[in-house]
Steps between C-alpha positions, in 0.01 A plus 500: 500500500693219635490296286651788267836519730533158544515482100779780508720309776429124341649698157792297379778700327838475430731649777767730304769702684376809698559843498485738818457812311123583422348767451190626744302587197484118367398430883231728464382392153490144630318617810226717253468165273432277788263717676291517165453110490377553831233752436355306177170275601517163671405327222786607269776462751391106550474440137849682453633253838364253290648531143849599698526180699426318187767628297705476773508138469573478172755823448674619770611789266113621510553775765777650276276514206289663670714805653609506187140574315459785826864663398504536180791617281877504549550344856716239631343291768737354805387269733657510849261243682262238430192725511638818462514675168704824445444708221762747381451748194756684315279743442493618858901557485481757181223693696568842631554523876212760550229209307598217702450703824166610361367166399600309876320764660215467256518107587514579875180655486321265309592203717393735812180495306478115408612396906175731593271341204601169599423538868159606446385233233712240738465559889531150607769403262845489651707488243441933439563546866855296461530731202395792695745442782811513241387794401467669835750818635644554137623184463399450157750295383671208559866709499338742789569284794774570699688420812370761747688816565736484826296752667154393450275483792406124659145618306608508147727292517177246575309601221749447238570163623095460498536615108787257459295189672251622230699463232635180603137303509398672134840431365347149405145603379661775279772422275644812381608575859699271505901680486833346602573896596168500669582204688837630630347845634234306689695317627776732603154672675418204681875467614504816669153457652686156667784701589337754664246302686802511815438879545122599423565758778460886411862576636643155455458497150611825412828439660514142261404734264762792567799268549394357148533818323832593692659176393386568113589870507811521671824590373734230728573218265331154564238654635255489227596110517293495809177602355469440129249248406589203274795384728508200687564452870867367424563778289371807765689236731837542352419852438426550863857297581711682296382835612557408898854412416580840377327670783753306702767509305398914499501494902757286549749758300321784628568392867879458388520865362384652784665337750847690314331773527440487850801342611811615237393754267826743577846438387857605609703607259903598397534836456873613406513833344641710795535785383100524473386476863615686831608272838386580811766570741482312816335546806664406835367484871760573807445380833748645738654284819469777702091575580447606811673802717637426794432830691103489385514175671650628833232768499264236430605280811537860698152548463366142613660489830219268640572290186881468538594461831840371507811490255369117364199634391671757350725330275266267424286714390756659281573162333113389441445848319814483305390129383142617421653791275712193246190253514457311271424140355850387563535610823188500653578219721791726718217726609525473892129403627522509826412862557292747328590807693135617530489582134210405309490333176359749308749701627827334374491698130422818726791485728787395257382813289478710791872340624680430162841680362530807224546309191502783224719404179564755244453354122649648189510366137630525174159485346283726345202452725504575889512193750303490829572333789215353686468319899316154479399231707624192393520139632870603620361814685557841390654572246555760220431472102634674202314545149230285605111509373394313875682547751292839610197241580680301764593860705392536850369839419291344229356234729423696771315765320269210361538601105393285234576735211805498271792680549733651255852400485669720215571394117653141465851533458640356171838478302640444182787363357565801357503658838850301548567461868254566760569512877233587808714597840355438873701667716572586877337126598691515837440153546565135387208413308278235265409571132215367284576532137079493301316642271294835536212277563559295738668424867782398650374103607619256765587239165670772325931524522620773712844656546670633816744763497718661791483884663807595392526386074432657211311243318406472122265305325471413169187324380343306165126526418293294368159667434155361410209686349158486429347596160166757557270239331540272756305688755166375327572171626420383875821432789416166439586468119784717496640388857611764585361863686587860420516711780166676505323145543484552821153322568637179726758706722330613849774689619673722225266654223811357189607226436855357508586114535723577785196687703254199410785199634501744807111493516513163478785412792281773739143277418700155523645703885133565555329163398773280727540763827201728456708843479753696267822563554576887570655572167225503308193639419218404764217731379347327192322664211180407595488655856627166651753550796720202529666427852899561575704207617649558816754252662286246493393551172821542355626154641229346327634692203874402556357111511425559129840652385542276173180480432427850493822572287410248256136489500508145510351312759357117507260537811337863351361608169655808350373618166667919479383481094743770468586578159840623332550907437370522084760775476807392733842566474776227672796608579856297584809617632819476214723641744589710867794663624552627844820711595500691866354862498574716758193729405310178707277241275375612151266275232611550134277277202448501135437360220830400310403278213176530341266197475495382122175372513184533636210281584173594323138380621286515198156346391490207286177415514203754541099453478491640138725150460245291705220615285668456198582162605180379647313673179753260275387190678147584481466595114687174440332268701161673445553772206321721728612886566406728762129623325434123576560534843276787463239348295492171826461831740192669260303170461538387862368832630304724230405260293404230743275746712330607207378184423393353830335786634371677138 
């Protein structure tokens, strides 16, 4: 039996060009013929080694002769190697699908048959085992081995490579094995068995695995680069190059876009049709010269004899309170400090309260809605405000009665220029006096421009506006994009439950008072919203105070931090005095202000760029860098988590 295949292998033929297409039923022809020389007796097959080796040597055409004497008919013989003969019929390709079906699984059964038959008459013999082991788990033919699936187990993935290690010692003891497609699939088999042998973990190489078929399956282009066999390590090199540079080149925009978005996403705006939007009318806050009544003060000093015991103390006494009522910033530092009078510090907004003069101004208007006229605290003392939104949450009533809830101050008062003139009155002022011309919104500041006028003029005031506004679809965005706060973002200020920039600059003068001299000055609000109680300054505390006078006008200081964060009003309204007349009015002093000329323009906040933009944006860099779309995103999400679950713990 030997001596039979070395005959077969020692064949010379002529080598002719190959063809990769055969057909399994030629395989298993070849197989049937072969295993029939096998089965005939000993003596035949060495006379037959014999008479082939001899005609070897002197024809090497022999072996063709004789394929051609077992295939008779019309066939066309092409040789592909050496010692491998492939026989190809046209009969086979006129033959009805359903016949050549029958007549391979006719053939499978037969050489079932002859592998059994030649077992039994051969046990020792190897050459049926190697034949055998071809044959074994369905792999019949030479065009059934594969490269193992992705997901076979570490256990068949060793017995196919067993079947291909098979194959490879009987490719040279049997010729018609022998297949340039046969010899790429095992090898592609053997590759992955090398590539694999880093992760013959369960877990570990399910992962390899699972990252495999992500790369080949998913949608992001380059991907697929990754993973698909037949490329070289340059090639997934480049691939992997050129697909970092547009993940950067995607973050690196990305990071740019939403940085606008955070930082400048709103716009202001021209607006010049007039006749289209209404102008608030001003707002103004008096402070009379005149606070405190003299004959509440002689009662006062009438009942604290054992306080006041002579005329000095007295007078001096009259002066201190009289300084304490006009406190403020810029004249904090004429306080006298050298005697308290037995009044407490948290007794100073008490007493001027319980001492001060009847200041009760009459208002009447020209408009169409009612104004109100409202006492405040301020940084200048008391004073009184007219068609303001604020001023009611800087009252002593509303301090002392500890609210926290929001007031309400009437309808906003609004003109047109189709109104024509419009005048507001204050009248029997009885005193000389200070006016703060702002917006509804806001307060009369220490920065701001004020205006004195006498006891005895009638003074009018005309003013130009200049009004900014807010469009609705801004309040989507965060304080910090739009800069700027409406007044029911309330959320930082600790003293009033609204917001205004002028109550937030004097939040931030009271904590500056409070970080540098450990106490408040008595004008504002000491009882915080959080149940904190801050101290009042007394005379001590208010020379410490009067040692910071510029920096606690300006807010500017080298040796301490301030940081108020206080943002501009989103709807605000600035107003700037065109004009004033004052002529001598025996009736005593009167306040007369309008609105002559009507602004021909307005200031508009609007959004320029919204999230719908950022997405749209972001999404445009991604499908061109990547071609991707959001159901990528979601397929990254389903593999990750689903998928990738399912297959290390199924």
């Amino acid at each position: 039996m030997l001596k039979l295949f070395k005959g077969l292998f020692n064949t010379q033929q002529k080598p002719v060009e190959s063809n990769a297409n055969i057909e399994d039923d030629l395989t298993l022809t070849s197989s049937m013929k072969l295993l029939q020389q096998l089965r005939e007796p000993q003596e035949h097959s060495s006379t037959t080694t014999n008479t082939s080796a001899q005609k070897s040597n002197t024809n090497p055409f022999s072996l063709k002769n004789q394929q051609q004497q077992q295939f008779p008919g019309n066939c066309k013989v092409k040789y592909q190697h050496q010692d491998v003969v492939h026989v190809k019929p046209y009969e086979k390709r006129l033959a009805p699908n359903e016949t050549i079906l029958n007549q391979r699984q006719a053939k499978r059964r037969e050489l079932s048959l002859l592998n059994h038959a030649a077992v039994s008459d051969n046990d020792g013999d190897n050459n049926t085992n190697i034949i055998s082991n071809i044959h074994h788990r369905n792999i019949t033919t030479a065009r059934r081995i594969r490269r193992p699936p992705l997901w076979m187990g570490h256990y068949e993935k060793t017995k196919t490579n067993e079947n291909v290690n098979n194959y490879r010692n009987a490719k040279t003891k049997i010729p018609f094995l022998h297949n340039d497609d046969v010899e790429v699939d095992v090898l592609a088999a053997d590759d992955s068995k090398q590539s694999g042998s880093g992760c013959r973990s369960g877990l570990l190489a399910k992962a390899h695995s699972f990252i495999i078929e992500f790369l080949l399956n998913s949608s992001i282009h380059g991907f697929v680069y990754l993973a698909k066999m037949g490329l070289s390590f340059i090639e997934r090199t480049l691939w992997f190059a050129f697909i970092c540079v547009a993940i950067f080149s995607i973050i690196s925009l990305s990071r740019r876009t939403w940085h606008r978005f955070q930082t400048s996403p709103m716009v202001i705006s021209m607006d010049r049709n007039k006749l289209v939007w209404n102008t608030s009318f001003p707002s103004l806050t008096v402070c009379p010269h005149k606070r405190i009544d003299e004959l509440k003060v002689e009662e006062y000093i009438i009942s604290h004899p054992d306080v006041f015991v002579n005329e000095e103390d007295k007078e001096g006494f009259k002066i201190f309170i009289d300084k304490l009522a006009h406190l403020s910033y810029e004249n904090i530092d004429q306080l006298p400090l050298n005697n308290s009078y037995g009044i407490e510090s948290d007794q100073y907004l008490d007493l001027l309260y319980e001492l001060k003069w009847h200041f009760e101004p009459e208002i009447s208007s020209g408009a169409a809605v009612k104004m109100f006229i409202y006492e405040t605290q301020t940084e200048f003392g008391t004073c009184h405000s007219v068609n303001s939104l604020v001023a009611r949450y800087n009252s002593y009533e509303y301090w002392k009665s500890n609210q926290w809830n929001l007031l309400h101050h009437g309808a906003r008062v609004t003109v047109h220029p189709l109104d024509g003139e419009i005048y507001a009155q204050i009248i029997n002022l009885s005193t000389a006096y200070d006016v703060f011309f702002h917006s509804a919104g806001d307060i009369p500041s220490i920065t701001k421009q004020r205006y004195t006028f006498p006891e005895t003029d009638y003074t009018t005031v005309e003013l130009i506006a200049l009004e900014i506004y807010t469009a609705d679809a801004a309040k989507a965005f965060s304080t910090k994009q739009r800069k700027c706060r409406f007044i029911f973002e309330a959320e930082d200020m600790l003293t009033v439950p609204v917001y205004s920039f002028g109550m937030c600059m004097a939040e931030c003068r009271m904590f500056l008072a409070l970080k540098v001299c450990n106490c408040v000055p008595h004008f504002y609000r000491n009882r915080l919203r959080n149940g904190r109680v801050l101290p009042i300054c007394g005379l001590r505390g208010l020379a410490c105070v009067a040692s910071l006078k510029n920096e606690m006008i300006s807010l500017k200081s080298i040796k301490h931090k301030i940081n108020c964060n206080c943002l501009a009003n989103c709807d605000d309204s600035n107003f700037f005095v065109q004009s004033y007349r004052s002529r001598v009015w025996f009736l005593g002093a009167n306040l007369q202000w309008g609105i002559i000329d009507y602004p021909k323009m307005q200031l508009r906040r609007d959004v320029l760029f919204s999230f719908a933009d950022v997405l749209v944006y972001i999404g445009g860099l991604v499908g061109f860098f990547l071609g991707c779309s959001a159901l990528s995103f979601t397929e990254v999400i389903f593999y990750f988590t689903i998928r990738l679950f399912r297959r290390l713990f199924s």
